[in-house]
N, C-alpha and C positions, 0 to 999 in steps of 0.2 A: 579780270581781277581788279577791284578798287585800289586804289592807291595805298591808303592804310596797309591791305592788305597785303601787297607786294613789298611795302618797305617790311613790314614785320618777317617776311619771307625771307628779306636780304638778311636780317639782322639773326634769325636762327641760323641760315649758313652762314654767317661770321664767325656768328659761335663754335659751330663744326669747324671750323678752320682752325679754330684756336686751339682746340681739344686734338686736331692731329697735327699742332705744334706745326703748325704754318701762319704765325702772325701777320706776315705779309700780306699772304693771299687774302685774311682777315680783314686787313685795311685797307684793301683795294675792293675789295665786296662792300665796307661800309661807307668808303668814299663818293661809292657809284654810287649808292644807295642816296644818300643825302642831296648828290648833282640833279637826281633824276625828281626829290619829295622839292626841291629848289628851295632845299637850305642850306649848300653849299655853292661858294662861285665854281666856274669852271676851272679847270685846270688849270693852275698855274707853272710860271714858266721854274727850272729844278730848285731854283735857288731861292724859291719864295716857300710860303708855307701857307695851305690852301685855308682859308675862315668858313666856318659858318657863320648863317646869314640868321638871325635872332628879327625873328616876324611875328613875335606875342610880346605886346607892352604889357606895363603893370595894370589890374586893373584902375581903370578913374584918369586915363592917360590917353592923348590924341596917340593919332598913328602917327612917330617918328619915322628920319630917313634909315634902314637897315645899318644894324651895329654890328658890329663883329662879336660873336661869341664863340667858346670850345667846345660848347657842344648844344645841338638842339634841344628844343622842351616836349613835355607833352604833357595833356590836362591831368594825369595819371601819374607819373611816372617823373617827367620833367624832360624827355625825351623826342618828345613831337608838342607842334604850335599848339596854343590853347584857345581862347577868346577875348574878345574887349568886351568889358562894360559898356551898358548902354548912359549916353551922356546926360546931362541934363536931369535928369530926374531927383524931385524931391526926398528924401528917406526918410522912413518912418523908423523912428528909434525909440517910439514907445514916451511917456510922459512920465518914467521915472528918471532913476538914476542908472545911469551908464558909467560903472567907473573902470578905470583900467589898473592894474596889477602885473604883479612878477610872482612866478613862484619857482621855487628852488629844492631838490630834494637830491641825492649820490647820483642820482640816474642821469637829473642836467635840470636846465632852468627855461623859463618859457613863460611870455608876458601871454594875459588873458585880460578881457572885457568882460565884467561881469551885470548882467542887466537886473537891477532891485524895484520890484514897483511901486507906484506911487502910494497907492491902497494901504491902508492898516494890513498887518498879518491879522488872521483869525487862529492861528496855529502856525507849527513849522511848517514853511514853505516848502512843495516841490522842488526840485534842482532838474533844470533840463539840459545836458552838454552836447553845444554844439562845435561839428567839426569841419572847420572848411573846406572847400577844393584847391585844388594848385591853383597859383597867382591870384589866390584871395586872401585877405586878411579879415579879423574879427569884425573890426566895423563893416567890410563889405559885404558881410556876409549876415551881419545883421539885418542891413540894409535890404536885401534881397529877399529874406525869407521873411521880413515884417514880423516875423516871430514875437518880438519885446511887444508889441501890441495885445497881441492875442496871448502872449504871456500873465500880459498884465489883468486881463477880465478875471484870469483863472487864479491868480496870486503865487505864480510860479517862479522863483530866483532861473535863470538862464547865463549859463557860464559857457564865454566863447572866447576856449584854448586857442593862441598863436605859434603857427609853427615858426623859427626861427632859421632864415635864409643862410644861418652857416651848417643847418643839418640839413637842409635839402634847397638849392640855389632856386628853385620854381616853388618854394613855399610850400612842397607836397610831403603830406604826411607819409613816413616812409612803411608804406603798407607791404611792400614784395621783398622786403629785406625780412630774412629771417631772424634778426636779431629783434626786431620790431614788431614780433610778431607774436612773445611768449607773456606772461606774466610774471613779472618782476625784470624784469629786464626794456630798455632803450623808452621807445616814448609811451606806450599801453600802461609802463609801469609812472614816468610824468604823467601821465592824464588822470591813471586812478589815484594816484597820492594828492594832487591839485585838489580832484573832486572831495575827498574826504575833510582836504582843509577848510572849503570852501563850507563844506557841511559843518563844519565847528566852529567856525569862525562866526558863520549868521546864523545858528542854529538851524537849520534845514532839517525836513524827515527826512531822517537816512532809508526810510521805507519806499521813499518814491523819490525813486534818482536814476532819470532816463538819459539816454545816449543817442544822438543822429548826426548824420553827417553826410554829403552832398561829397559824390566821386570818390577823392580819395580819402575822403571825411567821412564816406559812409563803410570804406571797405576798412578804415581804422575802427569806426563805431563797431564791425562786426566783430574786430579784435577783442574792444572791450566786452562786448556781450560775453563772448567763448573762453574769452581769459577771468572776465573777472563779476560773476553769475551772481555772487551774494553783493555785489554791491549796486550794477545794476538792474533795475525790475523790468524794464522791457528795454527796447532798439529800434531805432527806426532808418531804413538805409535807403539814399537816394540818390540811383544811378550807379551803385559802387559796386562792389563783390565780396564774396564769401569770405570770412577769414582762413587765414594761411595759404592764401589764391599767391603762386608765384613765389619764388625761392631766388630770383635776382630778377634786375631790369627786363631782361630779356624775353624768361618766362614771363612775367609778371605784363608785359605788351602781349605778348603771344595770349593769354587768358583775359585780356578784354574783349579780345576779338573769337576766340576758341573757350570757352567756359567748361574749365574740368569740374570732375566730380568730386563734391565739398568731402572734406571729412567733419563727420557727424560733430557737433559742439557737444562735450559731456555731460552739460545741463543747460537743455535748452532754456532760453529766456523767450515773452512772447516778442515777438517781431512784425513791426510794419515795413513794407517795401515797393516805393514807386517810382515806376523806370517809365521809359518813353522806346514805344515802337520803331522809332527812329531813331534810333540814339544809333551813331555807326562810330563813336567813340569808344564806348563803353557797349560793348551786346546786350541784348536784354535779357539774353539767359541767364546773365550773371546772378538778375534777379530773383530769377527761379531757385540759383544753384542756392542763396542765401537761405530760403525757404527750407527748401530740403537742410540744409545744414543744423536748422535751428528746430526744427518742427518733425521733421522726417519720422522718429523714431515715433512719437503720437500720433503721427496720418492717419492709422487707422482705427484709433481714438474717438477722432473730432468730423463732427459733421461742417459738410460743405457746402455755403454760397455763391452764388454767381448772379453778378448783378451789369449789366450793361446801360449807359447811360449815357450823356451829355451835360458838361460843365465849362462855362467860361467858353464855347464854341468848339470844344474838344470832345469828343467820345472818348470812354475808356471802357474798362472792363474791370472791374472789382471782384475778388473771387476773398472768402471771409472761410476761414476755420473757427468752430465753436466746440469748446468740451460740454461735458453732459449736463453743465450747471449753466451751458448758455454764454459761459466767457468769451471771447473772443481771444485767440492766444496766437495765431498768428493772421496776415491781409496783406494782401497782395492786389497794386492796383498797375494795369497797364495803360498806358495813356496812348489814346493811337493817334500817329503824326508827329509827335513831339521828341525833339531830340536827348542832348547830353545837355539838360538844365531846369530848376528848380522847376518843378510844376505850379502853376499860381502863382508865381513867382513876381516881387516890383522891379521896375527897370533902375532904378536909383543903385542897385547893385546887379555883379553881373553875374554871368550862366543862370540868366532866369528866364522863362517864358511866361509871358501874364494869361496866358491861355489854361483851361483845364481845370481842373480840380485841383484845390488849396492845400496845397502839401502842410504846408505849417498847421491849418487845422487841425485836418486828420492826422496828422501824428500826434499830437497835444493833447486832440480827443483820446486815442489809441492809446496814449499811456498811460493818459491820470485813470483808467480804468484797470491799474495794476498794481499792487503795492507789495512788496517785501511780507 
């Protein structure tokens, strides 16, 4: 059994403990669990009080000596370690304007990067919102996907919502929380209110106003697809999972690694999604399950592609739905080899691989081919 795996094992029988009102036995199952993933010291002597061992800096950060934290991270969740950024690298953030912002609405408040390009508009611009993964911030994540570049050729506004560290300590979007998971309510409902400002404010087509996000950016993007269908025209999800995947921390680990079955979104929107073969963070089923969740009810609709190939020294496998007018309405690309990180990805920001097929393209392509 992999490691991931065993710890997620420990962490369902905690849960069992607790639910038959044995907290104890709860926290000697999670203690062990932690001593053995070695993010806990060992045993301390009674009168001490045991730490965990915090072994995921911020990204953009050498590797410090181990700090004491309460509780471990994960790229997901904020539960188990994440990655570092790779150092050194130049970022491309596009030859517009990058400015930064707050925006505030009953739900809560939350700064955003919003990227304007340089070009004259020719009309209202596209709006593309991007969502990060834990331990990433807007600029990093700019950074990573080069997106503001390749925004810019197409004349697309690019709006990059920040999660704020007193709603989730690893900067992760709270996707396994049910309260985070409805429309009008916790951050689905921050994100679509931001979005619509963002739309009034610079005039944007409210017609083409797409959603991606990278981990727990991508399993928030599926939120806003499912929740909020008339305002975005398609989604693009990278590495992350279905919407309403997990009902607290624990499921919500248990279904990275185990991918249930989605319940159906009530109007599907078209959807891109590109996960990596390797990915032992995130399954790649997950990516499947999004498919089915958003597309399912038309499968038998829409004609199917399959296209296998080599990009960037990577194979993948690109499988295309098309309705009867030839649209493309959902894609699904699997990248073989590649783990839990941005495909095509620049090393200036992190969770990226520069290997593969150019996820920022293809999603960019993928949407401006959709409008309201």
């Amino acid at each position: 059994m992999k490691p991931i795996d065993e710890f997620v094992r420990q962490m369902m029988a905690s849960a069992e403990r607790v639910r038959a009102g044995d907290p104890g036995a709860a926290t000697d199952v999670i203690q062990r669990a932690l001593q053995q993933a070695g993010l806990m010291t060992p045993a301390a002597p009674a009168e001490d009080t045991p730490t965990i061992i915090d072994i995921n800096p911020a990204p953009g950060a050498t590797q410090a000596p181990p700090r004491a934290k309460v509780r471990p991270r994960s790229p997901m969740t904020g539960a188990r370690p994440g990655w570092q950024r790779q150092p050194h690298a130049p970022a491309d953030l596009g030859p517009g304007r990058f400015i930064d912002g707050s925006f505030a609405c009953p739900e809560g408040r939350r700064r955003y990067k919003l990227y304007v390009p340089a070009g004259a508009a020719e009309g209202p611009r596209p709006l593309v919102v991007m969502l990060h993964g834990c331990t990433q911030n807007a600029d990093d994540f700019a950074a990573g996907t080069a997106l503001n570049s390749i925004a810019e050729e197409h004349g697309c506004l690019v709006l990059y919502p920040e999660q704020d560290r007193s709603a989730n300590h690893n900067s992760c979007w709270n996707w396994f929380e049910p309260g985070q998971q409805r429309r009008g309510s916790g951050e689905p409902a921050i994100l679509a209110a931001m979005t619509r400002e963002i739309l009034a404010e610079h005039g944007a087509d409210p017609r083409r106003v797409y959603a991606a996000g990278l981990s727990a950016g991508g399993a928030m993007a599926a939120i806003l697809g499912a929740e909020y269908p008339e305002l975005f025209a398609a989604i693009g999800i990278h590495s992350g999972l279905a919407a309403g995947t997990g009902k607290d921390m624990i499921s919500g680990l248990h279904a990275m690694k185990h991918p249930p079955s989605p319940t159906p979104a009530g109007q599907g929107v078209p959807v891109i999604v590109f996960h990596g073969d390797a990915d032992h963070v995130v399954n790649a089923g997950n990516g499947e399950a999004v498919l089915r969740q958003f597309s399912g009810a038309q499968a038998g609709s829409m004609q199917r592609e399959r296209q296998d190939g080599n990009a960037g020294g990577r194979r993948f496998t690109r499988s295309c739905w098309r309705d009867a007018q030839g649209r493309r309405l959902a894609e699904h690309w699997l990248v073989h080899g590649m783990g839990h990180a941005w495909a095509g990805g620049k090393a200036a920001g992190s969770h990226t691989d520069a290997s593969g097929p150019n996820a920022s393209s293809e999603m960019l392509a993928f949407f401006l081919e959709h409008g309201r």
